[in-house]
Structures are given as structure tokens and as C-alpha cells.
C-alpha positions as CSV (number, residue, x, y, z in Angstrom):
1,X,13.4,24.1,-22.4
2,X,10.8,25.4,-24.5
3,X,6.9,24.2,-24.0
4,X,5.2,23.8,-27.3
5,X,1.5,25.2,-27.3
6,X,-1.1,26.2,-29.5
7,X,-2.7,29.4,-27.5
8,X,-3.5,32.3,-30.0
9,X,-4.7,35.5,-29.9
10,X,-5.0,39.2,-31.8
11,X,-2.3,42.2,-30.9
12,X,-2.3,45.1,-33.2
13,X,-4.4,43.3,-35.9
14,X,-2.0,40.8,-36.5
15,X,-2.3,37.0,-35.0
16,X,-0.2,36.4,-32.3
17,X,1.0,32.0,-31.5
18,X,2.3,31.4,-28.6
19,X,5.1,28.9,-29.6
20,X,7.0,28.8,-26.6
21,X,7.8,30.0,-23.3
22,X,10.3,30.2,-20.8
23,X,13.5,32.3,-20.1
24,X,15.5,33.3,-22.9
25,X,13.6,31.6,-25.6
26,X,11.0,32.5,-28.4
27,X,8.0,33.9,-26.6
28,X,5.6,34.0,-30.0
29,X,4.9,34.1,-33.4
30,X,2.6,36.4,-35.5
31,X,1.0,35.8,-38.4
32,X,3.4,38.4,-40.8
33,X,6.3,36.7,-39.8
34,X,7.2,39.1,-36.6
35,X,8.8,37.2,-33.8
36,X,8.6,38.2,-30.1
37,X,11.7,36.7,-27.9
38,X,12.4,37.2,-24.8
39,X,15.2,39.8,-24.0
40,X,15.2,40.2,-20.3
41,X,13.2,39.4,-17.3
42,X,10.4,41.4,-17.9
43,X,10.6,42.7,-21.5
44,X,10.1,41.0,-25.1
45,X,11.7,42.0,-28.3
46,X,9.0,42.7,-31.0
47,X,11.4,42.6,-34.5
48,X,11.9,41.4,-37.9
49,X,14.4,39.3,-38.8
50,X,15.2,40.6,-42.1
51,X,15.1,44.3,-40.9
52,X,16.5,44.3,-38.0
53,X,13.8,46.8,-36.6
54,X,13.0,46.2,-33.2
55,X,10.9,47.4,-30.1
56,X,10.8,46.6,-26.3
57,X,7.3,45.0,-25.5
58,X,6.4,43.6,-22.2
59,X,6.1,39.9,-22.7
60,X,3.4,40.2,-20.1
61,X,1.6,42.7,-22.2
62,X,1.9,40.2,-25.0
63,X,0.9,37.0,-23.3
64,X,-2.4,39.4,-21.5
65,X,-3.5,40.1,-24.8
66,X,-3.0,36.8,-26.1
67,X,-5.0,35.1,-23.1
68,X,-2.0,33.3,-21.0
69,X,-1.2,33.9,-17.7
70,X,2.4,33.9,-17.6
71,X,3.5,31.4,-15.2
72,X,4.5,28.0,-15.8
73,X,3.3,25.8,-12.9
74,X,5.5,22.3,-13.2
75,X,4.2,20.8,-9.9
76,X,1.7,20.9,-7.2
77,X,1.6,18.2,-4.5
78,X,-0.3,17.6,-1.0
79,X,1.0,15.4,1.8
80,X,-0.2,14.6,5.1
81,X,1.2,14.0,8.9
82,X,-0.7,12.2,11.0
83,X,-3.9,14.3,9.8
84,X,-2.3,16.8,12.1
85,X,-1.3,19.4,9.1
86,X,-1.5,19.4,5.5
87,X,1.4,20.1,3.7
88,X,1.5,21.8,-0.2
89,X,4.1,22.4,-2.6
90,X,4.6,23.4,-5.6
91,X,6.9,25.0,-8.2
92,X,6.9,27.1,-10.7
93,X,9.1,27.1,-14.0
94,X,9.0,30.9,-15.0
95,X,6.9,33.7,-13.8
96,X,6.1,37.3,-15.5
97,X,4.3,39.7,-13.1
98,X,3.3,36.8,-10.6
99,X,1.0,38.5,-7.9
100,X,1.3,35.2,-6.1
101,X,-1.3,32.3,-5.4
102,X,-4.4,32.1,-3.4
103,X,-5.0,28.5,-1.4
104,X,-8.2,26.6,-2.1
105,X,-9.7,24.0,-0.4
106,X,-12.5,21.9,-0.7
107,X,-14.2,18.6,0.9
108,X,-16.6,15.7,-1.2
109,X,-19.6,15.4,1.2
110,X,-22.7,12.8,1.2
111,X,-25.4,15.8,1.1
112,X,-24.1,17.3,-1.9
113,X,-20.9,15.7,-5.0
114,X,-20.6,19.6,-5.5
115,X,-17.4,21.0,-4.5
116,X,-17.9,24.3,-2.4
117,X,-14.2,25.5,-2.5
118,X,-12.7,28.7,0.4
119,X,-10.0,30.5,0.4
120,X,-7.6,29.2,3.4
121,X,-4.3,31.1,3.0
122,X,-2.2,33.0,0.5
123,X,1.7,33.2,-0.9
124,X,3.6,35.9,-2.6
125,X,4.6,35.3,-5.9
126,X,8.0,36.3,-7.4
127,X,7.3,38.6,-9.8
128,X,9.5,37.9,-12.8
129,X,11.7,35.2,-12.9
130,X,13.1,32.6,-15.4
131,X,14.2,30.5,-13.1
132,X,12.8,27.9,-11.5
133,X,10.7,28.7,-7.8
134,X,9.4,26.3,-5.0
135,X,6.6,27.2,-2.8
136,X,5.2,25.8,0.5
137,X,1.8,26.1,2.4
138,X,1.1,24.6,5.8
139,X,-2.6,23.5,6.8
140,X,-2.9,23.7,10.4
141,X,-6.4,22.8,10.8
142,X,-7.5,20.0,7.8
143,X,-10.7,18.9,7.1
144,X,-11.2,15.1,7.6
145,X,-12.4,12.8,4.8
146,X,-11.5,13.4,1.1
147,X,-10.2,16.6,0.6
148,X,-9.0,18.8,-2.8
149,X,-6.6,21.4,-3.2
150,X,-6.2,24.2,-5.7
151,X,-4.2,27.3,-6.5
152,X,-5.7,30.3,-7.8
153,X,-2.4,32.0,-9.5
154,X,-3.1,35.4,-9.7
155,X,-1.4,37.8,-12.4
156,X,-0.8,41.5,-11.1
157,X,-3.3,43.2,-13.2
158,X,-6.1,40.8,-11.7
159,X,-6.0,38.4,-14.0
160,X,-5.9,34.4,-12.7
161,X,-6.3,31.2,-13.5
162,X,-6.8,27.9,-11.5
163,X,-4.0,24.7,-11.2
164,X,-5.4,21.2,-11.2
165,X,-6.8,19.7,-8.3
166,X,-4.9,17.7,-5.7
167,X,-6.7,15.2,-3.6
168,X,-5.8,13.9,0.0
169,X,-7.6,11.2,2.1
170,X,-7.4,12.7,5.9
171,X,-8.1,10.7,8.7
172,X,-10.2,12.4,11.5
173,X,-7.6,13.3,14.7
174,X,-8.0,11.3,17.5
175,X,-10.1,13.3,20.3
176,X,-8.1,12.1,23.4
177,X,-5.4,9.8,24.6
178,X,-6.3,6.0,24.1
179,X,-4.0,3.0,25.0
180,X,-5.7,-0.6,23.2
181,X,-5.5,-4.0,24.1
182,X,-2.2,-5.7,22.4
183,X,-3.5,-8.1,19.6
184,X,-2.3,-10.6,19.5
185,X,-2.8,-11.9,23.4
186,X,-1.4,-14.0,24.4
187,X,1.6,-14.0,22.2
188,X,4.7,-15.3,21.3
189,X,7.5,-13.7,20.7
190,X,5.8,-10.8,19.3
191,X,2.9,-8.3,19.8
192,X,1.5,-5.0,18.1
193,X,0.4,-2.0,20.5
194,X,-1.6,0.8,19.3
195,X,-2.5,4.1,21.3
196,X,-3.7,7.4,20.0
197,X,-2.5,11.1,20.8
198,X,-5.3,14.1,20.6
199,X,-3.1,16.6,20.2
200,X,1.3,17.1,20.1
201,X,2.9,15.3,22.8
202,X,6.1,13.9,24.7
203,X,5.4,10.3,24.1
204,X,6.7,7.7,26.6
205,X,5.1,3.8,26.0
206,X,7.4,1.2,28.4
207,X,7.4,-2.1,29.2
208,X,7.2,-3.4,32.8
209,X,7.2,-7.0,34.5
210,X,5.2,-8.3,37.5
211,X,7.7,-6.5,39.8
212,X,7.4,-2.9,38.3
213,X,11.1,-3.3,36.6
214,X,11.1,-1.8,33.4
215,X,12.2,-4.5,30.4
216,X,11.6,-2.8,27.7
217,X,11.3,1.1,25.9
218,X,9.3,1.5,23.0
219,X,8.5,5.1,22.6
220,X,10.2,8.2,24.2
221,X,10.3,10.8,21.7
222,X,7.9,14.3,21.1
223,X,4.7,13.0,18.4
224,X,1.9,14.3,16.5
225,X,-1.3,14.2,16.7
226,X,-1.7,10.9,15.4
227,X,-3.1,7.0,15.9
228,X,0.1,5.4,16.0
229,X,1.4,1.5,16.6
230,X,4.6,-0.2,17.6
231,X,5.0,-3.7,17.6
232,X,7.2,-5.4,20.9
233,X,9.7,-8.4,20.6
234,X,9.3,-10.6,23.7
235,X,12.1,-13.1,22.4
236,X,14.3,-12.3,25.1
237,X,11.6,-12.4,27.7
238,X,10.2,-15.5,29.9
239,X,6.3,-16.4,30.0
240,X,4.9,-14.6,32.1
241,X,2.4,-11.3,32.8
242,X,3.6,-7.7,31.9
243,X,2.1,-4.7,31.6
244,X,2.7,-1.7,29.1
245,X,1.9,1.8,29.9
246,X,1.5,5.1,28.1
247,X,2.6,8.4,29.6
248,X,1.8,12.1,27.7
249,X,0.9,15.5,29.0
250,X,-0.2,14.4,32.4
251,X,-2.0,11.2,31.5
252,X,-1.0,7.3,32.3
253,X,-2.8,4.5,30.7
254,X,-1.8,1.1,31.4
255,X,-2.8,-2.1,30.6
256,X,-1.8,-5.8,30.5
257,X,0.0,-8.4,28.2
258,X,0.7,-12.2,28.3
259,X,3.8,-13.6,27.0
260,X,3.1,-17.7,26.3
261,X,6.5,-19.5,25.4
């Protein structure tokens, strides 16, 4: 569908308004009436209407001149896992001579409000497309605290142009393997555990009685680096001591729980 916007500019003495963009549709409008529309990937159709004279212009050329980078961004998101990766997407509507997009980040400090932005990664662009394009970019090693994204599209003679910011709380990664008291405890019937993993693991969190018999499995699956919590159902358990006990990579952290009926 075609975007409506007001972006002007001057090609061959003659003012050029963008009037809408995207695939097959009108491209701009100058100011004698001439009408560029967009007849293929790559190349616009500069005519006149009542003449029917006509000549193959690069819509890139045209929107360069005019002050437009030619891609339509649509979306540009940031989740998190755990803190153990970031993960950005983002799509594009059309692209005309996408170079591709440079990954920005930055991080709010308390010494300084001023955003101090790198360059962590890039992705190729597509080139020319009227269709639409998603894009992905992992990062494996966040920043903690409040954190801001941005793209830096880049056209391929140089040009670019920045996206709007995307901003992500991350939570600092746990620096070894922790096990915490239940809370409640005592309880009755039910509890909440919480243990902490420094880096990716096979997970294993099980539930014993006085005897060493095992009454219950809570965790036994691969997890992130994470801070994690699981909450255990004594109801079909009698009063009595148990103990819980975290196993990953090696390590075995136990502790104790009271069931009160």
C-alpha cells in the first residue's frame, strides 16, 4: 500500500514530491506535472501522461537526489532470554540498493545521560526488493542495565540513515551456581525454589525424603544462563523433612525443606 509523505527535493530544475512508495506504485510527483512510477525492481518511469514520452530512471537515483533513503523499515524489535543473548528483528517493506544495516548499541549510565553508541555487528541487505524482508541479529554478549538499539541502514553509494531506538532492561547474569532457601518454610502444600545458572547448562533440581528416595522432579532439562524459580506441590506428601538438590556441570547444591500439614 502506498505511504503518503511530504519529502521534496530538486532533479533537473524541476521539484520533485515524493508521494508514495513501494512496489509497483507512484514513486513521485514533479512540479510540471511529470510522474515517476515504478516499472521494475530497480528502474522508474520518468513520462507524461498526455505524451506518452517516457524514460528509464533509477528510482534510486530519484529518491538520492530527492533526500530519501529507499527502504521502508516497518519494524524493529529487541527481546531478551535470560540476559543470556539479545535478540533483534526487524523488517523491511521495500528496499532499492539496500547495502544492508549496521547494529548499534548503547547503555544509559550514572556518570554521563549521554548515549555513547558502537557498532556490534552487521547484516546484508537485499538489494532491491518490493517485497517484504525479515531480518535477525543475535547479541551474544549484552550489556546489563538499560540498554538501546539502533540500525544504521546503509544505502550502496554510502548514504544512511538511523531507525528509532529500541530499549531493553537486561538483568546482570548470574556469576555462579546458587541454590536459595525455599520461602515459604515451613510450608503447606506449596513452596517456591529459586537457583541461578552462570552459564548454559543440563539442569537437574529433585526432590528427596529423609531416606534419600527421590519424591519428586522438578527440572531435568538443558537452561540458560539465567536466575530461574519453580514452585513444588507437597499435597501428596506427609509432614516431614526433605531436601531438594541442584545438579549442573559438575556441581551439587543441596539444601533442606519442611513440609507442616
Amino acid at each position: 500500500m502506498p505511504v503518503a509523505v511530504t519529502t521534496s527535493g530538486v532533479l533537473n530544475g524541476k521539484t520533485i514530491t515524493q508521494i508514495a512508495a513501494g512496489g509497483y506504485n507512484t514513486i513521485a510527483l514533479a512540479s510540471d506535472g511529470t510522474i515517476f512510477t515504478c516499472g521494475g525492481n530497480t528502474k522508474g518511469q520518468l513520462g507524461n501522461g498526455n505524451t506518452g514520452t517516457n524514460s528509464n530512471v533509477p528510482v534510486a537515483v530519484v529518491l538520492s537526489l530527492m533526500g530519501v533513503l529507499p527502504v521502508e523499515l516497518t519494524a524493529f524489535t529487541a527481546a531478551s532470554t535470560n540476559a543470556a543473548t539479545i535478540e533483534l528483528n526487524w523488517q523491511t517493506a521495500t528496499e532499492v540498493n539496500n547495502y544492508g544495516f549496521e547494529i548499534e548499541r548503547s547503555q544509559n549510565t550514572e556518570v554521563s545521560s549521554r548515549n555513547n553508541w558502537e557498532k556490534i555487528g552487521f547484516v546484508q541487505g537485499n538489494g532491491n526488493s518490493n517485497s517484504p524482508k525479515d531480518y535477525f541479529f543475535t547479541d551474544a554478549s549484552p550489556l546489563s542495565g538499560t540498554v538501546q538499539y539502533r540500525l544504521k541502514q546503509i544505502d550502496n553509494d554510502g548514504k544512511y540513515d538511523f531507525s528509532k531506538e529500541v530499549e531493553i532492561m537486561v538483568t546482570a547474569l548470574p556469576k555462579a551456581f546458587a541454590l536459595e532457601q525455599n520461602y515459604p518454610n515451613p510450608f503447606n502444600p506449596s513452596t517456591i525454589i529459586k537457583y541461578s545458572i552462570p552459564s548454559a547448562s543440563n539442569v537437574s533440581l529433585k526432590i528427596y525424603d529423609i531416606l534419600g528416595n527421590e519424591v519428586a522432579n522438578l527440572v531435568n532439562e538443558k537452561k540458560e544462563a539465567g536466575s530461574y524459580q519453580v514452585q513444588f506441590d507437597g499435597s501428596r506428601l506427609t509432614s516431614g523433612v526433605y531436601f531438594y538438590k541442584l545438579q549442573a556441570e559438575g556441581v551439587a547444591l543441596t539444601k533442606k525443606l519442611l513440609l507442616m500439614k
